[in-house]
Structure formats: C-alpha cells, structure tokens
LOPA-810644 format. One record per residue: residue in three letters; x, y, z of N, C-alpha, C in turn. Coordinates in pm, whole numbers, padded with zeros to 5 digits, always signed. Each point is the difference from the previous one (the first is absolute). Layout:
residues N
ALAXYZXYZXYZ/...
END
This chain:
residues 344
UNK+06473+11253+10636+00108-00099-00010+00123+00062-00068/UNK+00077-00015+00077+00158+00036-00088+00047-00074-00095/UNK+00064+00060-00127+00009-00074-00087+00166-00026+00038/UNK-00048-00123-00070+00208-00065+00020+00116+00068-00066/UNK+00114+00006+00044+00106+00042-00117+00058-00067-00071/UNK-00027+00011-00117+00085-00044-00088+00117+00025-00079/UNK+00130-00021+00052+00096+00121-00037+00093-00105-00090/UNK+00070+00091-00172+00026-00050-00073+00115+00020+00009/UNK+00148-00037-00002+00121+00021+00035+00094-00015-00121/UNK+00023+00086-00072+00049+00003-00110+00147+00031-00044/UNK+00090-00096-00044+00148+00003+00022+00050-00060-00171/UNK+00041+00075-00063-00047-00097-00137+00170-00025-00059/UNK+00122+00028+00097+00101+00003-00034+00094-00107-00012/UNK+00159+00063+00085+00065-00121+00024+00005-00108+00122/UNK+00060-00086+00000+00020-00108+00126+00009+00113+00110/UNK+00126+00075+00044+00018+00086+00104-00104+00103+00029/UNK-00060+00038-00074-00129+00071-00013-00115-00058+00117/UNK+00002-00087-00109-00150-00100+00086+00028-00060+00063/UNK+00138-00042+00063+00040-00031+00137+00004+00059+00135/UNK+00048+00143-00012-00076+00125+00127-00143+00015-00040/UNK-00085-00011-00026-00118+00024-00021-00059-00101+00112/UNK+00046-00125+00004-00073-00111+00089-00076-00030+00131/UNK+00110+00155+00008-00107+00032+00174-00137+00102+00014/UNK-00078+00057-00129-00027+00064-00024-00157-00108+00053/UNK-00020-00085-00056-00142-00117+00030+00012-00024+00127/UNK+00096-00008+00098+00041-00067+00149-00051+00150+00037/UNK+00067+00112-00014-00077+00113+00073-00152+00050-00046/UNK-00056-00056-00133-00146+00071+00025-00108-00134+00097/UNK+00049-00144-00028-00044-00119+00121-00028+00064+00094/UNK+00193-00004+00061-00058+00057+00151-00082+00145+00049/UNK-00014+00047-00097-00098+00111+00048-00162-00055-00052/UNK-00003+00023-00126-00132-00069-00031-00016-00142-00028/UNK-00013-00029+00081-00018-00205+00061-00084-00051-00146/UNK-00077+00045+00008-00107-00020-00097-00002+00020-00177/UNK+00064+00059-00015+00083+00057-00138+00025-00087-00130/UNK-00040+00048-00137+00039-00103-00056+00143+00085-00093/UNK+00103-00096-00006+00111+00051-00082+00036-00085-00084/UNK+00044+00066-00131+00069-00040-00083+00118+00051-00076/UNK+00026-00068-00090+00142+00095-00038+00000-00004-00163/UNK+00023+00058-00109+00032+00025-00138+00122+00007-00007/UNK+00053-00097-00049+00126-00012-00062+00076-00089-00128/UNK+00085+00001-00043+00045-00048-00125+00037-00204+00040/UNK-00027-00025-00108-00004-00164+00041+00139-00028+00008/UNK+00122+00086+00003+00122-00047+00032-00011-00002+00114/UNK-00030+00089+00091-00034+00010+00143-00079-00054+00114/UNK-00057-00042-00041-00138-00061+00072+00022-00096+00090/UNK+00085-00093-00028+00079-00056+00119+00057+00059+00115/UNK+00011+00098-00006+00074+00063+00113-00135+00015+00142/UNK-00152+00032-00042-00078+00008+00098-00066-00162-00001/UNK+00049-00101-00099-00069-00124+00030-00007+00005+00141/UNK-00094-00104+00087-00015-00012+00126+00039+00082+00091/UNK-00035+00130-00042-00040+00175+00107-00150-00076+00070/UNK+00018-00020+00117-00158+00021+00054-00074+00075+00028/UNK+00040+00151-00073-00034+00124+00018-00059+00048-00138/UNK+00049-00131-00075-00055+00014-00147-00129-00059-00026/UNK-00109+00064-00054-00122-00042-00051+00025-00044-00138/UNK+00055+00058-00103-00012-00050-00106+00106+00127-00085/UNK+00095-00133-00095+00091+00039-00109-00046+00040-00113/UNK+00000+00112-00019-00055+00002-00197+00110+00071-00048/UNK+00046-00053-00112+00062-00062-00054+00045+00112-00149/UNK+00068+00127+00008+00021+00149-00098+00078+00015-00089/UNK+00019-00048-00131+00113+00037-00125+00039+00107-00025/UNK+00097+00144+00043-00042+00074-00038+00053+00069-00209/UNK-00118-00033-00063+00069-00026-00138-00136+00062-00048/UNK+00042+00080-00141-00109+00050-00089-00098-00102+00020/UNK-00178+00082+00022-00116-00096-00062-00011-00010-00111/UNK-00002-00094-00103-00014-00043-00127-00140+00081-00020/UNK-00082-00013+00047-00112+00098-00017-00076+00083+00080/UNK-00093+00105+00009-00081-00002+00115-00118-00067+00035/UNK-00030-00118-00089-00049-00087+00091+00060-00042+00130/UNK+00144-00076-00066+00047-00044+00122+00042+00065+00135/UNK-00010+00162-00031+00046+00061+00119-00136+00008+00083/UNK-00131-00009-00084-00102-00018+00096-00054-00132+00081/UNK+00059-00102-00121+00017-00135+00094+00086-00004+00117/UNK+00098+00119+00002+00072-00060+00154-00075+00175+00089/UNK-00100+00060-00041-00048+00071+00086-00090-00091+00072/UNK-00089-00088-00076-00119-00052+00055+00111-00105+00084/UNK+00075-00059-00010+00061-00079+00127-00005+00066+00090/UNK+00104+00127+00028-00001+00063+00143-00127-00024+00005/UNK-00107+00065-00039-00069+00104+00098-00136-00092+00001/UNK+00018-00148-00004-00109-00083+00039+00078-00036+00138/UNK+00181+00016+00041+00010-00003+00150-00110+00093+00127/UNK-00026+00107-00083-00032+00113+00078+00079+00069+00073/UNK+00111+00020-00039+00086+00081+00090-00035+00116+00053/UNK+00031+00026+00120-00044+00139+00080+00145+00106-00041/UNK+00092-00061+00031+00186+00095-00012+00028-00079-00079/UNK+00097+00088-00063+00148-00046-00088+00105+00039+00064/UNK+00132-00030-00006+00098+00043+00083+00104-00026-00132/UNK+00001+00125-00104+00106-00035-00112+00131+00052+00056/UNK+00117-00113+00012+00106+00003+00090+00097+00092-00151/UNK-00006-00033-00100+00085+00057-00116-00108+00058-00129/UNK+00030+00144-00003-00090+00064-00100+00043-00078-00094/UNK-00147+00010-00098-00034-00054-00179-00118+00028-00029/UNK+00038+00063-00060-00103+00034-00124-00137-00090-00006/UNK+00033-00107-00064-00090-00127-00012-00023+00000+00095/UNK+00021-00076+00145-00029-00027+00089-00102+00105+00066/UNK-00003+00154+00005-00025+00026-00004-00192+00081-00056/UNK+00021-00036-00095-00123+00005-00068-00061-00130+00051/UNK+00030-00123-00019-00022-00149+00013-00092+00009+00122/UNK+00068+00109+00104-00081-00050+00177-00114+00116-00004/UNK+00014+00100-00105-00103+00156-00004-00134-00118-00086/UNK+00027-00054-00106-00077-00023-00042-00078-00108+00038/UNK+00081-00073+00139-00052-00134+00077-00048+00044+00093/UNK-00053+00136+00021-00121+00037+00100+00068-00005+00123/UNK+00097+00015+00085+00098-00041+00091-00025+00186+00033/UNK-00053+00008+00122-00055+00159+00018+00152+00101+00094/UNK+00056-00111+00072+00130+00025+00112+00146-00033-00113/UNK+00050+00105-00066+00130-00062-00060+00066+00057+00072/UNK+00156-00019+00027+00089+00065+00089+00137-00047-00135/UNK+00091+00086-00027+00094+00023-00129+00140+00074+00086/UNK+00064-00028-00074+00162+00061+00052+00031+00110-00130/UNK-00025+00141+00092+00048+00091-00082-00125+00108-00063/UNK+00028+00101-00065-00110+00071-00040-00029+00054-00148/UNK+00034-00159-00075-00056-00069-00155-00120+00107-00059/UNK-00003+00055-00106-00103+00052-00058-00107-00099-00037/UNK+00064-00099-00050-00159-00111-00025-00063-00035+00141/UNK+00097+00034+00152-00060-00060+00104-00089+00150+00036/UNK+00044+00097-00042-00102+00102+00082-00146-00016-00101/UNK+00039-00021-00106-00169+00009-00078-00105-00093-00005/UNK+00111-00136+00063-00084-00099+00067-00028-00044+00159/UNK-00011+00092+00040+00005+00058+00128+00094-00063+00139/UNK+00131-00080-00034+00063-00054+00064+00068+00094+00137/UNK-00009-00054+00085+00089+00028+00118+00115+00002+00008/UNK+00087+00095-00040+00140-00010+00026+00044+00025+00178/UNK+00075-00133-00022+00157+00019+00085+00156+00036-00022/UNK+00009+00099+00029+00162+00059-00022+00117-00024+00063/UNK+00090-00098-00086+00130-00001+00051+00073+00123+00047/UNK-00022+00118-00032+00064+00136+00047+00133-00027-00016/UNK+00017-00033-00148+00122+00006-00047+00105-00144+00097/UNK-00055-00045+00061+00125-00111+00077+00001+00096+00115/UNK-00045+00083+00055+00120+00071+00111-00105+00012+00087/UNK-00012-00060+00131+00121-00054+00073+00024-00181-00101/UNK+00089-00039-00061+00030-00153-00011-00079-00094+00092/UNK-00115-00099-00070-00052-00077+00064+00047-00117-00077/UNK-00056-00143+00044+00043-00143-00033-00156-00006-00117/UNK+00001-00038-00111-00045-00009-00064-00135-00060+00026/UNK+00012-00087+00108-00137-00060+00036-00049+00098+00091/UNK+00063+00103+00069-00099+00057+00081-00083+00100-00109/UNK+00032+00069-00095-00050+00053-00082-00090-00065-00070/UNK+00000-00114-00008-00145-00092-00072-00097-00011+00135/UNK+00022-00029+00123-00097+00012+00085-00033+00125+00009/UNK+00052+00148-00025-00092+00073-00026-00112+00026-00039/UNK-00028-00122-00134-00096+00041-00048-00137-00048+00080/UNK+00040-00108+00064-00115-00057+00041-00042+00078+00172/UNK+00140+00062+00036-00016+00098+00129-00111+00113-00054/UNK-00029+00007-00171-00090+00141-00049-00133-00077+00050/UNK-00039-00126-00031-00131-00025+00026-00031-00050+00160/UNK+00052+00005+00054+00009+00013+00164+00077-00106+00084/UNK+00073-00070-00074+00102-00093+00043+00113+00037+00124/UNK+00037-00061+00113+00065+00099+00098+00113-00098+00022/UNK+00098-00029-00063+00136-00083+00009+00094+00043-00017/UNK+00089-00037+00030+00176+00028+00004+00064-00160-00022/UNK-00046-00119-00006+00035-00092-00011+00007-00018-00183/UNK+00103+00040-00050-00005-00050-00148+00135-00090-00018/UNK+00030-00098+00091+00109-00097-00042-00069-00075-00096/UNK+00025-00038-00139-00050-00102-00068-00012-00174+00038/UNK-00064-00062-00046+00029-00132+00032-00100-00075-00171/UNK+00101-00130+00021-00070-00063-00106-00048-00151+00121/UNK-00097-00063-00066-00062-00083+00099+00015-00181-00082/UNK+00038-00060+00109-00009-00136-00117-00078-00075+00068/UNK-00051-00106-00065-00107-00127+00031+00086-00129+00079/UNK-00025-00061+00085+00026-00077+00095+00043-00120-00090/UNK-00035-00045-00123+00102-00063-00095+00108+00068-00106/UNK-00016+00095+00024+00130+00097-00049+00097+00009+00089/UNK-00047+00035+00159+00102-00035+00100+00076-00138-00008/UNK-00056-00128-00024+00054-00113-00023+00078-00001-00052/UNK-00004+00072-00160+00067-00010-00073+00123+00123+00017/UNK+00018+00062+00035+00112+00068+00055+00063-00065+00100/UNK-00022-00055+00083+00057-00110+00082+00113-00093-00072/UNK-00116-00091-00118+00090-00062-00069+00111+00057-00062/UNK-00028+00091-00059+00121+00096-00077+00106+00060+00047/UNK-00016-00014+00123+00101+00056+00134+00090-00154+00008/UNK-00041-00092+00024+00032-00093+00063+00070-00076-00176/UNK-00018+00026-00130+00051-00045-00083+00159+00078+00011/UNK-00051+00149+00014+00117+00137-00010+00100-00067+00115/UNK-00033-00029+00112+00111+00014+00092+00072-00099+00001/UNK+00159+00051+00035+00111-00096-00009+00065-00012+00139/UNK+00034-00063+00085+00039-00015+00144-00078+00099+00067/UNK+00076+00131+00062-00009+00091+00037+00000+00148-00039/UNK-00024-00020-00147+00010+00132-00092-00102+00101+00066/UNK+00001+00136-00062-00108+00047-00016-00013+00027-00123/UNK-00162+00020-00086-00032+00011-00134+00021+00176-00039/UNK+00052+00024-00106+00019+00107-00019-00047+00054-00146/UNK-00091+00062+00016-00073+00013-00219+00124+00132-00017/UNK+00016-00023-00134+00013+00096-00043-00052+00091-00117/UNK-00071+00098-00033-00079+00061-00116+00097+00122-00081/UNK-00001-00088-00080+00128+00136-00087-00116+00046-00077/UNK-00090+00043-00013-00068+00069-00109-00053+00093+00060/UNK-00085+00088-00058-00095+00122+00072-00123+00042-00095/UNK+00009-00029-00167-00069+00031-00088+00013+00195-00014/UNK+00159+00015+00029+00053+00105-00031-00063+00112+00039/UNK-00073-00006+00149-00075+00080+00072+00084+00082+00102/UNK+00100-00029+00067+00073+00062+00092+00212-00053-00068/UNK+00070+00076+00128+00132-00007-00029+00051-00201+00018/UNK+00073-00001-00056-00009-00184+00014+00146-00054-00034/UNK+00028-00081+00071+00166-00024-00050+00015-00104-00136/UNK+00138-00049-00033-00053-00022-00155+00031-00142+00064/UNK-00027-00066-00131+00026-00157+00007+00085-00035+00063/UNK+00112+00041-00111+00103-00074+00103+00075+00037+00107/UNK-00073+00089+00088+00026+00052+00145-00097-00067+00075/UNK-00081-00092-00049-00141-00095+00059+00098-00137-00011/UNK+00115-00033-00084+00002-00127-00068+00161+00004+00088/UNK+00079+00084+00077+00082-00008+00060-00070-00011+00154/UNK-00121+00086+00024-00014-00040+00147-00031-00096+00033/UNK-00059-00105-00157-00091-00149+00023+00141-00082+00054/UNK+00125+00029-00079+00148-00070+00055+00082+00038+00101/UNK-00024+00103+00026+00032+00029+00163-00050-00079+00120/UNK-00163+00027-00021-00099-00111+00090+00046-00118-00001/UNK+00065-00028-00118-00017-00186-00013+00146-00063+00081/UNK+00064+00096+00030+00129-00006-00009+00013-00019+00184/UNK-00085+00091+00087-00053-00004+00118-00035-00143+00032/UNK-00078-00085-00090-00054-00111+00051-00088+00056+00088/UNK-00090+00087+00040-00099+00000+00099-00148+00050-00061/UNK+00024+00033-00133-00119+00031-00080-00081-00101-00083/UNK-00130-00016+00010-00036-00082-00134-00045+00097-00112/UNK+00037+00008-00105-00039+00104-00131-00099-00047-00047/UNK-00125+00135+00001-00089-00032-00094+00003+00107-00089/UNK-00030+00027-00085-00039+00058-00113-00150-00007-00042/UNK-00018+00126+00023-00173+00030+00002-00075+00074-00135/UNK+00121+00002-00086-00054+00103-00127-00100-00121-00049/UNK-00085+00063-00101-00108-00078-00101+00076-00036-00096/UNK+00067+00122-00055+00096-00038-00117+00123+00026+00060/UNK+00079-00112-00012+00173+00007+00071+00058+00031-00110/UNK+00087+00126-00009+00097+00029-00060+00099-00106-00068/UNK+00051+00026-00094+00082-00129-00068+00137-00044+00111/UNK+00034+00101+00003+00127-00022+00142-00006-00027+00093/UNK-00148-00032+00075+00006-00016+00107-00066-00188+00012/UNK-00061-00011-00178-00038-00190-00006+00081-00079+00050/UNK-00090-00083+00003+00125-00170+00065+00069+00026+00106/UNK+00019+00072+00060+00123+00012+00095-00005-00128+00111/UNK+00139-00063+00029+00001-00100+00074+00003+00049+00158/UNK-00161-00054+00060-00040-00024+00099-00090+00133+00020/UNK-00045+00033-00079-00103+00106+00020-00126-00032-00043/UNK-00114+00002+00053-00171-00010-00052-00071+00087-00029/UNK-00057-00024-00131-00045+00073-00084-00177+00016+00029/UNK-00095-00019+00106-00132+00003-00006-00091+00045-00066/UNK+00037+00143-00019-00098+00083-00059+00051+00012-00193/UNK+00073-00055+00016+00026+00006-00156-00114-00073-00089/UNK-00104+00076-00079-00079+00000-00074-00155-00029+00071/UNK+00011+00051+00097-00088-00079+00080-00150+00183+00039/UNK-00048-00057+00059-00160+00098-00039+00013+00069+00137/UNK-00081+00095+00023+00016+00089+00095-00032-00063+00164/UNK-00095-00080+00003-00039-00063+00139+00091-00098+00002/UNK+00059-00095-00081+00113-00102+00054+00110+00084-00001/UNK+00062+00128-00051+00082+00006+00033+00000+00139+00184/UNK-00148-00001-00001+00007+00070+00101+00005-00144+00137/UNK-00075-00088-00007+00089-00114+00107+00139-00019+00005/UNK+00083+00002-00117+00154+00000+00006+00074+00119+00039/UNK-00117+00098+00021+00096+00115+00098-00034-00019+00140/UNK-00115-00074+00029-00032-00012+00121+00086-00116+00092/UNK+00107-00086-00118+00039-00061+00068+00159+00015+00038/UNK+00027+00122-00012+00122+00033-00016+00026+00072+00159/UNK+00116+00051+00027+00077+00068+00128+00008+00094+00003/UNK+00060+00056-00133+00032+00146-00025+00026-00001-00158/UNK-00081+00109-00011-00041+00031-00135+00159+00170-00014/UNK+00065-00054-00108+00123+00136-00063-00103+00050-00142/UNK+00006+00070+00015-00017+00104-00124-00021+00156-00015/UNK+00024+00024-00127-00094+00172+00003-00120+00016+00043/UNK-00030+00194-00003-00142+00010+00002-00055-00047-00081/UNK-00093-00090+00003-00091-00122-00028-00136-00044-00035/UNK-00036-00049-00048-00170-00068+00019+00011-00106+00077/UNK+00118-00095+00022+00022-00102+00091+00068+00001+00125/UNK+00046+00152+00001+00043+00029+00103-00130+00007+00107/UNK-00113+00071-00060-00119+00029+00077-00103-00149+00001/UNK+00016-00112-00045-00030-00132+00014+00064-00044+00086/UNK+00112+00048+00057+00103-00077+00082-00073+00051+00148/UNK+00006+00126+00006-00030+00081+00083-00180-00033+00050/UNK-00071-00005-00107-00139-00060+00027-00016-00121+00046/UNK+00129-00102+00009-00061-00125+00051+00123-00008+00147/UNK+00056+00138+00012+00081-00031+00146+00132-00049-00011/UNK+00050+00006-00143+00105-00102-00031+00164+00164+00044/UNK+00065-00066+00045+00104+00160+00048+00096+00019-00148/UNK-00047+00130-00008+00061+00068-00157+00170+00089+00002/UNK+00094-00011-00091+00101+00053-00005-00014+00082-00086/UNK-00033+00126-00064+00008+00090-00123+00086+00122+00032/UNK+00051-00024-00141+00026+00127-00053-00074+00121-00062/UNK+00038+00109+00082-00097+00091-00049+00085+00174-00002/UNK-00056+00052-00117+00011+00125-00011-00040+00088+00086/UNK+00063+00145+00043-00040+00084+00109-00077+00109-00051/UNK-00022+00047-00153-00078+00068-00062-00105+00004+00047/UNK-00135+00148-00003-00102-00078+00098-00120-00094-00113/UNK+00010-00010-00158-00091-00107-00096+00040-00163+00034/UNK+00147-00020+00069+00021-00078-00012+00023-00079+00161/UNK-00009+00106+00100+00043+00014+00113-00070-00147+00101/UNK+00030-00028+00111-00012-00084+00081-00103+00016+00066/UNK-00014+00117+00000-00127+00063+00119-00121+00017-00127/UNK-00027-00012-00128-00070-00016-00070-00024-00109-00092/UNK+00100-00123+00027-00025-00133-00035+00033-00107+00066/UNK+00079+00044+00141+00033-00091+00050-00092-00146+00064/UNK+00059-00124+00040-00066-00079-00022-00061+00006+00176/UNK-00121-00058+00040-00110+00042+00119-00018-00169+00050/UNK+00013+00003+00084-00119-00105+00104+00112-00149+00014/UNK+00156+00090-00044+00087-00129+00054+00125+00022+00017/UNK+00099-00057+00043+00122+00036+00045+00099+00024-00131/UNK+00064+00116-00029+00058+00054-00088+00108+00072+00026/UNK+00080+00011-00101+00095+00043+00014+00027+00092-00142/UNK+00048+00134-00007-00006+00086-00126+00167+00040+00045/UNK+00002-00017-00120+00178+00003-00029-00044+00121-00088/UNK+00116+00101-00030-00001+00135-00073+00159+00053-00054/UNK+00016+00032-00109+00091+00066-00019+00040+00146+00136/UNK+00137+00010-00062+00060+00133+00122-00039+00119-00054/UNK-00012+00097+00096-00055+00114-00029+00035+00073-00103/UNK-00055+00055-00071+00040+00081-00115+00070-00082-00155/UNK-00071-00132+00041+00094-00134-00070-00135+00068-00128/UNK-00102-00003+00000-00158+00074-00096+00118+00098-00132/UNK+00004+00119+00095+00037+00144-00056+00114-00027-00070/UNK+00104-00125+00018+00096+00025-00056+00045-00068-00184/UNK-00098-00159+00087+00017-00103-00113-00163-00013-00096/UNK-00074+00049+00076-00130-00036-00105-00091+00073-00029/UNK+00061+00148+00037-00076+00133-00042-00191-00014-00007/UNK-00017-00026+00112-00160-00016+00036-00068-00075-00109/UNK+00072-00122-00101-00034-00092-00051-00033-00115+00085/UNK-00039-00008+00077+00019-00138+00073-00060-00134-00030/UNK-00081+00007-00177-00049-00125-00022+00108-00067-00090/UNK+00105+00125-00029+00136-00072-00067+00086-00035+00090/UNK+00003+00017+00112+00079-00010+00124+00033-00163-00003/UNK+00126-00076+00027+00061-00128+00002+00040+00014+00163/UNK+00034+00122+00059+00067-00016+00147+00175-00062+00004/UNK+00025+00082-00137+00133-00044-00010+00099+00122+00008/UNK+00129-00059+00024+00100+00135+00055+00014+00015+00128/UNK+00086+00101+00011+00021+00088+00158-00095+00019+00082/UNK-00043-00053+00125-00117+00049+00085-00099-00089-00082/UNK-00013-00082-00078-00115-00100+00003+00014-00117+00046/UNK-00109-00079-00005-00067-00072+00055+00084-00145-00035/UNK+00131-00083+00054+00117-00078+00002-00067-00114+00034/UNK+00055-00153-00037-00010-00085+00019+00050-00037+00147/UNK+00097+00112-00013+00022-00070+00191-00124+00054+00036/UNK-00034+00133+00011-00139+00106+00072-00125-00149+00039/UNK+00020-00079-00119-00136-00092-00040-00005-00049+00124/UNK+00161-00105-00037+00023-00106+00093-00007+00037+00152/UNK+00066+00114+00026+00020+00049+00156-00138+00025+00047/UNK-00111+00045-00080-00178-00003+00078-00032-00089+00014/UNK+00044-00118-00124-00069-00146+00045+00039-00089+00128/UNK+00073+00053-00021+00128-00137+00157-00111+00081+00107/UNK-00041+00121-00039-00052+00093+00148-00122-00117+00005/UNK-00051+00028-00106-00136-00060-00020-00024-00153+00037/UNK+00133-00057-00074-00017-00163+00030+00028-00022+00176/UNK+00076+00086+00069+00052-00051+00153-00139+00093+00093/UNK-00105+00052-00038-00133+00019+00049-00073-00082-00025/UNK+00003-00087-00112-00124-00125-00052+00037-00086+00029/UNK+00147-00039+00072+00045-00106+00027-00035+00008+00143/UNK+00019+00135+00099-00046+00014+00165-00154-00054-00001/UNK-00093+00035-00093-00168+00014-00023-00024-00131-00037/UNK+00110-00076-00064-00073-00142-00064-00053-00123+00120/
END
C-alpha cells in the first residue's frame, strides 16, 4: 500500500509573501488527487488561505523566542502527530528549521544552502543568485517541483465562501454611485518597496474627484492623518482585520498602489491592479509583479534609478525628473477605466 502525502507548506512571513505561495496546494491537488496539505503560518495571515479547497488544515506559527524548551517540544509533538511526509520551507529559519528536523518530517526541501540546513539534512533549492529574474512565485513552486511536482501554473488566488461572495455584492452596491467606477487607493507599503508620499496619494484622491467618474476608496488599515475624513471618500478597511478587509478589496474595480501585500490580494481575487513599481531587479516587476489578473505597471524613465535614488529604492518616493507624475497615474487609469468600461 502506498502511503499518502502529506506535504507541510511553510510560509511564516508577510501578506505578499503568503499571497504568491497560494498556488503551491492547487498544484500538488492536481497532481496528487489524494494528498493531504497544509500550511504553517503566522496568525496575521491565515486568512489569506481561509476557504483554499486545496487546504487540509491551517496551523497556526508565532515566530518568537520559546520561553522554554519545553515549549519548543510542545510545538514539536504538534507537527509530527500530523505525520508529515515533506516540508516545503518557502523562507529559511533557523527555528523553523530545527522545529520540522525534530518533527520527524523525513522530505524537507529549504531555499538556499544554510549550514543548520546541511547538518539537518535539508534539500536545498538555489535561487542562483536571481539570474535569469524569475516572479517570485515561480521560485516557491520550485520547491515543490524538488519533490516531483510538474507545474508552471503559479498565478496565486485567494478563495472566498459563497456568503462572502454575498457580501461583496453588498459592498459593491453600497460603493456605487450612478455610473462610477470604484477605485481603492493604498498609500502604504510597510516600507518594503519604492512608494510615493502622502501627499502625492492625497492630490491624486482630488484629481479623481474632480473627474466625477471615480468612486474613492481608501484601503489602508491605518489611514494616514491627511488623508481622514475626506468628503466623499470610504474608508472600509480602516481598522478592520485581515479577511474583512480582504472582501473590501474584492469589491473594488481597480486597486492604485505600490509594490504591495494588497497589491497581490487584488491580483489573487482578479480585481485589475495599477502599481507603481521600481525597475531594480529586488524590487523589479518581473520579480513581484502582480499574477492571475489584469494589470497595469507604471515605472519611472530610464535611468530615472541611477540618477535620483542611487540603488536605494526602499527610500525611493518616485519624485523629480523622469518619475513616476500624477498625470503618468491619471493617463494609465483613463487607459484602464475605458477597457473596464468596453468589458463591463
């Protein structure tokens, strides 16, 4: 009798992180029908694979000093009463690391060639330095291509429940005004990529408004002080938890922002994305760009990098000569809005 697989899918990071990861359970399904999967991740996250039908089961990863080693053996004996056959650690750690050696898990597969992973006999996969530039999710399906996985399909998707659909319905139908289309906008990034500043977010919100053909949403968790109250703009996601505010992206048109964690929520539920993005290759399009929906990547002008932000690009604003202009914004969106308007 063949024994089943049980493969552990381990992502213990940020939103954008564990958002390309999503297709990673959809490709070991369709190969092994039979399969059980799960995923380890941090309880900020965990919403993001709610209602995966590719998901067997969420457990649930802090990653924070054990107060003792008892407790690091209390979360060994969790794993490894799953019985896992593979691990698929998408981001080296230490902890994590030891955690799946000592949970009897005989198949690990690891990114990179870690000294704690060679003495615990992990399988490395090698980025080879970035070169040739891949999209960040095809490099996480690597790992699972090590244990015999045969896909090229890594568009992410997040999945919702047939009363979550309802409720995006409603939220659409509260948002819309005559004939608008809904338009989020995300001024934040959690200072991960190049990002424009506030109030280059807080002039395009009055440009839009000024059109009459936009409805403004504002999608941050925490809204900037300049951008509160504003008359005729909705605030949804303001203070609000990761699965309600992932329905309020689902109910939107077109999602504006930087490289993102909500850019790749936008993109996972099909919603058509406007970003700004750096041409560097850490920060590049072809290594974060958003997958599995209609997009549009706006970029500074050539040599706009070398001149103004000296290969800093997490200080990068996209301001000056050859960056990234409020007209630049506006002139992709009109592209964008007179295609969703042919499609509607």
């Amino acid at each position: 009798m063949v024994r089943q697989k049980r493969i552990l899918i381990v992502r213990q990071d940020r939103i954008g992180d564990v958002v390309v990861s999503t297709s990673i359970p959809h490709a070991i399904k369709k190969q092994w029908t039979d399969s059980y999967v799960a995923v380890l991740v941090s309880s900020y996250t965990k919403d993001i694979y709610l209602n995966n039908p590719y998901v067997d089961d969420i457990i649930i990863y802090e990653d924070v000093p054990f107060k003792s080693i008892n407790n690091f053996f209390k979360r060994v004996k969790e794993i490894r009463r799953n019985n896992f056959t593979h691990a698929l650690m998408l981001l080296p750690s230490k902890r994590i690391n030891y955690l799946l050696f000592l949970s009897g898990i005989r198949k690990r597969i690891g990114v990179g060639e870690k000294f704690y992973q060679f003495i615990t006999f992990v399988k490395g996969v090698s980025r080879h330095k970035y070169i040739p530039l891949r999209h960040e999710a095809d490099y996480c399906m690597d790992l699972a291509r090590r244990i015999g996985i045969k896909s090229n399909d890594y568009a992410p998707k997040i999945y919702l429940s047939e009363p979550e659909k309802e409720h995006v319905n409603e939220t659409r139908l509260k948002l819309l005004e005559e004939d608008k289309i809904i338009v989020g906008i995300h001024s934040s990034n959690g200072h991960s990529a190049p990002n424009l500043p506030v109030r280059t977010y807080l002039q395009l919100i009055k440009r839009l408004q000024n059109t009459n053909r936009f409805k403004i949403v504002v999608t941050d968790n925490i809204v900037p002080p300049e951008m509160q109250n504003l008359e005729g703009v909705e605030y949804p996601n303001d203070g609000s938890d990761l699965r309600n505010s992932i329905l309020n992206f689902a109910a939107l048109d077109i999602l504006i922002s930087s490289s993102t964690g909500p850019m790749h929520i936008a993109a996972a539920l099909g919603i058509k994305t406007l970003s700004m993005f750096c041409p560097l290759p850490a920060c590049s399009p072809k290594l974060w760009g958003p997958l599995g929906n209609d997009n549009t990547i706006i970029l500074p002008e050539e040599n706009y990098c070398n001149i103004n932000c000296k290969n800093h690009p997490k200080d990068c604003t996209f301001e000056g000569n050859g960056g990234i202009s409020i007209g630049k914004i506006l002139f992709a969106l009109n592209s964008v809005a007179e295609e969703y308007k042919k499609s509607a």
